[in-house]
N, C-alpha and C positions, 0 to 999 in steps of 0.2 A: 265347500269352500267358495267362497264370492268370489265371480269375476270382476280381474282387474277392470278397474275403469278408464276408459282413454285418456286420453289427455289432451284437453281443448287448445286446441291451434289460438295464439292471440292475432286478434283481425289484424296486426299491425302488418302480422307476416305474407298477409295475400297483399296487402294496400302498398306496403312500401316496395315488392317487385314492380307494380302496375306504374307507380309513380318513377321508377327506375326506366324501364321501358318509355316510358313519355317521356323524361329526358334525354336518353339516346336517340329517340327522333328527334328531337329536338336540336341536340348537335347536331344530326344529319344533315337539318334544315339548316340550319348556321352553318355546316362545312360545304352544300354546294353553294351558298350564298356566297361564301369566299372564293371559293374557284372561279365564281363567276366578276370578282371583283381582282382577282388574281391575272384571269385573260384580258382582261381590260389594262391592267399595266406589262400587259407583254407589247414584246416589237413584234412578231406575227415575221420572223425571217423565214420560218418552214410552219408550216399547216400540219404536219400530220405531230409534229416531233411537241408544240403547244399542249398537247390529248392526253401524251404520253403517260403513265401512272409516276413516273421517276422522272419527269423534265421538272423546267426549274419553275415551271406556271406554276406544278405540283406541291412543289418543295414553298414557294410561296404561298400558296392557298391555306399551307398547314399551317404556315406561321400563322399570317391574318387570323386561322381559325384560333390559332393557341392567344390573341389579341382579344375576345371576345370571349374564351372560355373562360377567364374571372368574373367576367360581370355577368354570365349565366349561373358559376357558383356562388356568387353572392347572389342572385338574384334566392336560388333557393332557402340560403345559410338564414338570410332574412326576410323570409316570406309571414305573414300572418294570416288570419280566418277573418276577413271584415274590413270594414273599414274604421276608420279612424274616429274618435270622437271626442270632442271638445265641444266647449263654450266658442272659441273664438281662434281664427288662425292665430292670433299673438300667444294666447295657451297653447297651441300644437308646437307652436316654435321655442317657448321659454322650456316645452318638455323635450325637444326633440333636439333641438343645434348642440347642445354640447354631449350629447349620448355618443361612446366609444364609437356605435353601430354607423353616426353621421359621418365621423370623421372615415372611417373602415368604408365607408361606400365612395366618398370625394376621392381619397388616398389610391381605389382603384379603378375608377375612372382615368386622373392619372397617367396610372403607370403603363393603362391602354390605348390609351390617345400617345401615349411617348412613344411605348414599343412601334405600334401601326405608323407612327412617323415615319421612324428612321428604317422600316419596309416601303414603306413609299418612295422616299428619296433614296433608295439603296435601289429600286426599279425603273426610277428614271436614267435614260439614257444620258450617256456623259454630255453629248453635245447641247444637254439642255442647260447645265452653267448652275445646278441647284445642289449638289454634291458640297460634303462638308468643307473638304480640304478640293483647293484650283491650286496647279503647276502651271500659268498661266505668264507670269515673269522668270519662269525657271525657278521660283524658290514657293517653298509651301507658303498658303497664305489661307486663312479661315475665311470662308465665302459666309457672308453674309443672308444671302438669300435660304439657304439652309437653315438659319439662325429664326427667322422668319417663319418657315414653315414650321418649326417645331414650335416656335413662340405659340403660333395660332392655334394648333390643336393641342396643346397642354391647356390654353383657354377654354378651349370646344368640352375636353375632358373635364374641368374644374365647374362648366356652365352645366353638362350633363351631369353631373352629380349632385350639384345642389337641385336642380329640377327633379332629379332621382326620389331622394328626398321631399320634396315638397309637396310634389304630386302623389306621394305617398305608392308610387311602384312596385311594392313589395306587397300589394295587396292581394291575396284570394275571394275571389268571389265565386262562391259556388251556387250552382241552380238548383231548381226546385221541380217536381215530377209532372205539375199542372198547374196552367195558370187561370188565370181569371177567364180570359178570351177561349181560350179549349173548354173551358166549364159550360161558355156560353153556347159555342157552336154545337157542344153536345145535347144542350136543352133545345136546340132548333134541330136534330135531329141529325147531325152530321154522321156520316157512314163510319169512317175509318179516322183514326189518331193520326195528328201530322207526325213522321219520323223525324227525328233532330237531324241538324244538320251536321255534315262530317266536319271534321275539325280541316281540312284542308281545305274548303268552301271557305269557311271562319277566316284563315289566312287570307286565303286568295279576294276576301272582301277589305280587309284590312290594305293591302299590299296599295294601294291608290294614295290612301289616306297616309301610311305610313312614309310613302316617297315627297307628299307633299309639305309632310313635317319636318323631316329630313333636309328639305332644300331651304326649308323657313328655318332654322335653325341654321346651317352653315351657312346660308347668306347673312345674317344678323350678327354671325361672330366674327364671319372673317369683315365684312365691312366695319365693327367697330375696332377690331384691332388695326384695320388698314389703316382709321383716318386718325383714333384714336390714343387707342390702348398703346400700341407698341414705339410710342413716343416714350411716355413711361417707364416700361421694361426693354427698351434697347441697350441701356447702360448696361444693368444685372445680366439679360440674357448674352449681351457678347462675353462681357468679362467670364462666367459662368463657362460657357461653351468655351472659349478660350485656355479657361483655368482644366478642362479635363483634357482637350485634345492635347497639351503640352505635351501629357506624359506618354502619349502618340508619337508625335511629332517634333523633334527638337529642333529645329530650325523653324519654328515656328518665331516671328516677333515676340519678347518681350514688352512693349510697350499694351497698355491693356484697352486704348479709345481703339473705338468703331468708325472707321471710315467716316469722310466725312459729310457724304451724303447716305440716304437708307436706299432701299433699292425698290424704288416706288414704281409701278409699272401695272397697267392693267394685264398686264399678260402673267405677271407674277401671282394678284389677286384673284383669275380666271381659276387658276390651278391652284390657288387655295382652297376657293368654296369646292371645285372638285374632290381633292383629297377630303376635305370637312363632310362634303357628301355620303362620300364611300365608308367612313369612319361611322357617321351617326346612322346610317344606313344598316350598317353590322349591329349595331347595338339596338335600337328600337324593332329591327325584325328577329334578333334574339327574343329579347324581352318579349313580344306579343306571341312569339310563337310558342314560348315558356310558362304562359298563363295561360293559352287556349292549352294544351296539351297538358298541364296540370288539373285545367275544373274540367277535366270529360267525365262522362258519365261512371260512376265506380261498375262497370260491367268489362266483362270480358271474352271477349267470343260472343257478344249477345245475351252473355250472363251473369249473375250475378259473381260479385269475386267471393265471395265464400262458398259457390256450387261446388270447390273443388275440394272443400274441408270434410274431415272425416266426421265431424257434429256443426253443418250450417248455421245452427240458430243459436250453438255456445259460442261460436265464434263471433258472431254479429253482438250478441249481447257484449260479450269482450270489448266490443269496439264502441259498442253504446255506451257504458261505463265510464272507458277512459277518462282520464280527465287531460289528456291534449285535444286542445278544440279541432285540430285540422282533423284527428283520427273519426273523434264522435261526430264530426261534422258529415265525412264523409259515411260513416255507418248509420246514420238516420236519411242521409240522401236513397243510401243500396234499400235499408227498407222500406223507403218509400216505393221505390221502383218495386220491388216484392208484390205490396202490397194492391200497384196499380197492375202490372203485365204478368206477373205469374203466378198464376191459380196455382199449382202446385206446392210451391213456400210459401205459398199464403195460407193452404189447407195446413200441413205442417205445423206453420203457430197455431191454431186452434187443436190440434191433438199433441202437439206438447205437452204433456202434464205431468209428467213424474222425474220433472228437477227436482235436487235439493233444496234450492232458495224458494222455488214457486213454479208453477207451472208458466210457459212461453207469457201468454198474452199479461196474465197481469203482472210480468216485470217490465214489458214493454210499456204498458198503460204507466206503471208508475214514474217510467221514465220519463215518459211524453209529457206526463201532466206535470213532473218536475220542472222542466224546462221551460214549460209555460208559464206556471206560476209564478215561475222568477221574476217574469215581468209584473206578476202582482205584489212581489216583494219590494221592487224595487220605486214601484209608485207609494208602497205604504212607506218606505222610511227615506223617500225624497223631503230633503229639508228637516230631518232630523240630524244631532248632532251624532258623530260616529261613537259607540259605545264603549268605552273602555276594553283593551285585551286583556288576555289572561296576564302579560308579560307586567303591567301599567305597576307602575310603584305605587305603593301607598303611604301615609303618613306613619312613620314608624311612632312606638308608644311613647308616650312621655317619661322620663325618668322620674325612681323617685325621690321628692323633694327632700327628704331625712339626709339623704345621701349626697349629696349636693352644696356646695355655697349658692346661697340667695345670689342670684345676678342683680349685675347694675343694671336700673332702668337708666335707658336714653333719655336725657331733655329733649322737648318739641325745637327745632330751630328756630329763631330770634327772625321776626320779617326785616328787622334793620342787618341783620347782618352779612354782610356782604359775601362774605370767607365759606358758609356755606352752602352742600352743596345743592342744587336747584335740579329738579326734572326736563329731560330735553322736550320742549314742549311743542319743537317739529316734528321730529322723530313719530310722538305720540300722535300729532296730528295726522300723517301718513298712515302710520300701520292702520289708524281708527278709518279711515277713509279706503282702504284697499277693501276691510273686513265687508265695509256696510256695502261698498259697490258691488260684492259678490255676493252678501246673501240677502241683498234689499233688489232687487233688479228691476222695479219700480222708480226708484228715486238717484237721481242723480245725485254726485260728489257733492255740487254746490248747494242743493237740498239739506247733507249733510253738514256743510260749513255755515248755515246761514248763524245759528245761534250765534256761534264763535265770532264769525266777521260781523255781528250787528252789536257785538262787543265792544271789538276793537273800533271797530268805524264812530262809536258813540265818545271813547277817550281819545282819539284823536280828533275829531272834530271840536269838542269842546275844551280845546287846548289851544290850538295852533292852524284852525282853516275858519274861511269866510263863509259863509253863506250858502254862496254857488258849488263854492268845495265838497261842503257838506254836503249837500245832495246830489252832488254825481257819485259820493262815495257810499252812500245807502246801499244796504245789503239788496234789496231790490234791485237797485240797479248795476250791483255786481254781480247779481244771479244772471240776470238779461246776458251784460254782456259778454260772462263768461259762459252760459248755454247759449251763447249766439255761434260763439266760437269753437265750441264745442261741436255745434252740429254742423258748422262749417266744414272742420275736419274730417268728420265721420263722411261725409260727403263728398269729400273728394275721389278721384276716380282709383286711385291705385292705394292710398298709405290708409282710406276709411276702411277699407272691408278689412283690412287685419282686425280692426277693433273691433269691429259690429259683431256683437250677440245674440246669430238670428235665431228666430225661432224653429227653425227646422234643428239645428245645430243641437240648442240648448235641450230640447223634444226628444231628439236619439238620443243625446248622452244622458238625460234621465232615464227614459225607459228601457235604452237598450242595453246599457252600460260605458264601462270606461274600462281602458282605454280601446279597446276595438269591440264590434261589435257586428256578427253574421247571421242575416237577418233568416236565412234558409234555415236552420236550425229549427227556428218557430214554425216557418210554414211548411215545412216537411215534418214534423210533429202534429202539428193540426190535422195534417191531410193522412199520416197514417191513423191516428185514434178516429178518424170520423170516417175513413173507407175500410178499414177492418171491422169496424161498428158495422157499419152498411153491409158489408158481406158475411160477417156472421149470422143472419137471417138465415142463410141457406148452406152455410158451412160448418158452423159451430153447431156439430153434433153432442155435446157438452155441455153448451149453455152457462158457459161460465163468461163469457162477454155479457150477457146481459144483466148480470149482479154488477157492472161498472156503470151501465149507460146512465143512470141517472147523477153520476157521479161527475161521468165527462161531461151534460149538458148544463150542469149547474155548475163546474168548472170553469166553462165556455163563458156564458151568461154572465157571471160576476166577474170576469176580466174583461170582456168587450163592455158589460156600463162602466166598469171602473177606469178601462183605454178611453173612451169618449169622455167620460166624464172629467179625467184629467187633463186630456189633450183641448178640452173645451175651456177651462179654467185656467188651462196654463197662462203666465201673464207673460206678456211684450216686455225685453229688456228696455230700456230707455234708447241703448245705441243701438237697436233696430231701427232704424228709421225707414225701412221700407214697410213692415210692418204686413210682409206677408206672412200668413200662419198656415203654410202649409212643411207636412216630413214627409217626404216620398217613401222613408226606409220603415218609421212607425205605421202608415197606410200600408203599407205592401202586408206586413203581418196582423192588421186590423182586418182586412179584406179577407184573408188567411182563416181566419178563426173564425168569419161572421159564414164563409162558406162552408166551411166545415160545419158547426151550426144549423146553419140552414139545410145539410143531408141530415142530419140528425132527427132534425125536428119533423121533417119530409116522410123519413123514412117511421118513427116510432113514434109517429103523432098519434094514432089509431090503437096502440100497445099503451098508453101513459097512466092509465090505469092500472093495467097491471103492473107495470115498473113503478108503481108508488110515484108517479111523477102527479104532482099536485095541478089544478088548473093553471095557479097561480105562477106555479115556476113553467108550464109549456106558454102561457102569453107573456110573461118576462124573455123568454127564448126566442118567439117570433119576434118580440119587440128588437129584439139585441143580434138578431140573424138579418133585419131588415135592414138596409142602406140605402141614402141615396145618392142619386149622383150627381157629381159636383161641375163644373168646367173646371178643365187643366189637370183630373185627378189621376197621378197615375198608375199605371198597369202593370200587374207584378209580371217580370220577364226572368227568361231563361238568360242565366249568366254565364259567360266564361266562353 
């Protein structure tokens, strides 16, 4: 009788504790952050009784914390693998402002700027005059200044949200096991590997940066609603604030105007940007604490998260598989690290061999080289139109004519006659000018208009203008002045870059994809096929790596000419007018493969004979493993 077989742990099951654990530091870090913005609204009457685990510093701290534990759960609920990619911020925002996910992120910004209000004003002492309700003439009366504070930081919360968004926040970016710069120190003969750094160094470098954004942001808000904004909304905010405390308060006025001065006072706007402070302060050291502690390295104890599975290498495959990117993303990062620090699981994939689907290395090889290739796919059907789906209708058959009454043919319409009906021939003009602006990226709108308007400009001229008419209205000199103003626009310092179509932009969302795109993926693929290569020399007691290597360096080879070759022919949109060509995010994975390449070729240059590698394909390899260097080009780094 055959023994039962185990049952492969899915990698999700070691990944998503580890990412659980990162988040409970995470609140940890967010709840003494708030304790520490909790002693700061105390009055300090007893020293020892502030500490207490049950005083009311306490009982504060937890609130503020529960004020900032939505925008860490949203922070997670909408996280992705990459960055963003488009043609142009005006595409990022016609796909992004009306998504459920924008509103869902503004909506709880919000509700946490309101809550964290009315714990602030509920902290301030009474003789401060900022409290909702003043007994002040003996009868209740809605204070104003109260109305104020909460005015400014439901702003603070509505500005933080759209920045939320825009900035694109919800970003992962995870690292890669070696970069260019360690490659190099290594060829000059460096002793020891740098150790990465601890994620609370990461913080505590942050922490500078993040107080001075925090002040730049609360001073911006609270000074525009001071001199501003709350001109505007003093009306809605009293009546509002008025219309609930009623059902508080019945001796409240009736009457629904506000006072009839505001309660303008730099002592009021002092302890605005303060409270705007402590508020954006909670959020932005969430948020960065919530991203460095989510891209840590997938190890645990110093090890890999699958050392504690009962089959490491089914599990890891499990997660290589997947098709959610965060999972596969972070299981080709742990194999990477495999592959570079533990000799051990690195011997293991080479005696692998009696799976079912295939022995260890070549399901990893085909994985790897999957992943890569996509980028060869995705340069061959750039600018192709998208192919018909399975689901696409077709023209159903024709009926037959035996069975049928003959239909009436239509007459052609009469050009005199009025009553019928005509084609919109704006309509037509738009949609034809939207098409060509997106897949001509060469020629401008006006390019496209010029037949048309050298039309019209020739029947109106010879109708009804002079001379001088006529020749300002020459389509020449409507091209001029309409791409004068054109580039005028694009030129301007804040409303042009929405438009502009840079090439770095347009570069990643071809090669890398749409809509996000994580560029680690490729370079921790590269770097595992080309360091398991390299160590099976003296590991692969099997010899079953070296039936691939010709495979990965021809691979290799025909993606980096075909990356250079398209990144070199790529052409400049029109609304580029800066007309730099460079992508830091395509570079970083070109650099990726031409080094991996170049161990390659290092290592099995002397064997290429025996590998059936031809002359011809090992000097195409040095050709294509060779770079050089640019100014300004930059340096693939450790993220997160």
């Amino acid at each position: 009788m055959a023994a039962p077989v185990a049952r492969q742990t899915p990698y999700k099951d070691f990944l998503q504790p580890a990412l659980q654990r990162r988040f409970a530091g995470t609140a940890a870090i967010v709840l003494g952050l708030a304790y520490t913005e909790s002693l700061t609204l105390s009055s300090w009457r007893s020293f020892l009784w502030a500490w207490m685990p049950f005083s009311t510093p306490a009982l504060r701290a937890l609130v503020i914390f529960i004020c900032a534990l939505p925008i860490i759960i949203l922070r997670i609920a909408h996280s992705h693998m990459g960055i963003r990619t488009s043609s142009s911020v005006f595409e990022t925002l016609a796909r992004t402002t009306f998504r459920f996910s924008t509103f869902e992120t503004i909506l709880t910004y919000l509700i946490s700027a309101l809550l964290f209000s009315q714990v602030y004003l509920r902290s301030t002492p009474e003789d401060a005059g900022i409290r909702w309700i003043s007994n002040a003439t003996g009868r209740s009366r809605l204070n104003e200044h109260a109305v104020f504070y909460t005015t400014n930081l439901v702003l603070l919360g509505l500005v933080q949200g759209i920045l939320h968004v825009a900035l694109d926040q919800d970003r992962l970016l995870l690292g890669t096991v070696e970069t260019r710069r360690e490659r190099e120190r290594q060829r000059d003969g460096a002793a020891e590997r740098p150790t990465p750094q601890p994620w609370a160094n990461k913080i505590g470098e942050w922490s500078p940066i993040l107080a001075v954004r925090c002040g730049v942001l609360a001073i911006t808000v609270a000074i525009a609603n001071y001199a501003v904004l709350y001109s505007f909304l003093r009306q809605s905010a009293w009546r509002l604030s008025l219309w609930f405390f009623r059902f508080l308060y019945s001796d409240l006025p009736r009457y629904n105007l506000p006072p009839g001065t505001a309660p303008w006072s730099i002592w009021m706007l002092s302890r605005t940007i303060w409270a705007s402070f402590l508020l954006a302060l909670l959020w932005y050291f969430g948020e960065i604490a919530l991203r460095i502690q989510l891209t840590r390295e997938p190890l645990k104890q110093e090890r890999p998260l699958t050392a504690e599975s009962r089959d490491p290498n089914g599990s890891l495959l499990n997660g290589l598989r997947s098709r959610k990117p965060r999972i596969s993303a972070f299981a080709m990062w742990e194999l990477a690290f495999i592959t570079r620090d533990f000799a051990a699981r690195r011997q293991s994939i080479f005696e692998d061999i009696d799976r079912r689907e295939g022995d260890m290395w070549s399901q990893i090889c085909a994985i790897c080289l999957d992943n890569i290739r996509s980028i060869e796919r995705r340069i061959d059907d750039y600018g192709r139109s998208p192919p018909a789906g399975p689901g696409a209708e077709r023209p159903a058959p024709a009926p037959v004519a035996a069975a049928q009454p003959r239909a009436r043919r239509a007459q052609p319409n009469d050009a005199n006659d009025v009553a019928a009906p005509r084609p919109n021939a704006g309509v037509a003009l738009v949609a034809d000018t939207v098409v060509k602006v997106i897949t001509s990226p060469g020629r401008t709108p006006i390019q496209s208009w010029a037949p048309k308007l050298r039309r019209g400009a020739a029947f109106v001229a010879d109708h009804a203008m002079t001379r001088e008419q006529r020749e300002a209205i020459q389509p020449e000199a409507l091209q001029g002045y309409l791409g004068a103003l054109s580039l005028r626009v694009l030129a301007l310092p804040i409303i042009g870059p929405i438009f502009r179509q840079t090439f770095a932009r347009r570069l990643a969302k071809a090669v890398l994809g749409t809509p996000y795109a994580e560029t680690s993926i490729y370079i921790n693929a590269a770097y595992v096929l080309s360091r398991l290569s390299v160590c099976s020399l003296n590991e692969d007691r099997y010899g079953n790596v070296q039936r691939d290597i010709p495979t990965i360096i021809r691979t290799f080879t025909t993606i980096i000419r075909k990356l250079e070759a398209f990144r070199d022919g790529f052409p400049n949109h029109w609304t580029d007018i800066d007309g730099i060509r460079e992508c830091p995010e395509v570079t970083e994975v070109l650099v990726a493969l031409k080094d991996g390449l170049g161990a390659l070729v290092e290592t099995f240059g002397e064997f290429a004979a025996n590998l059936r590698l031809s002359r011809a394909d090992m000097r195409l390899a040095r050709e294509a493993a060779a770079y050089e260097e640019r100014a300004g080009q930059p340096e693939m780094q450790q993220l997160g």
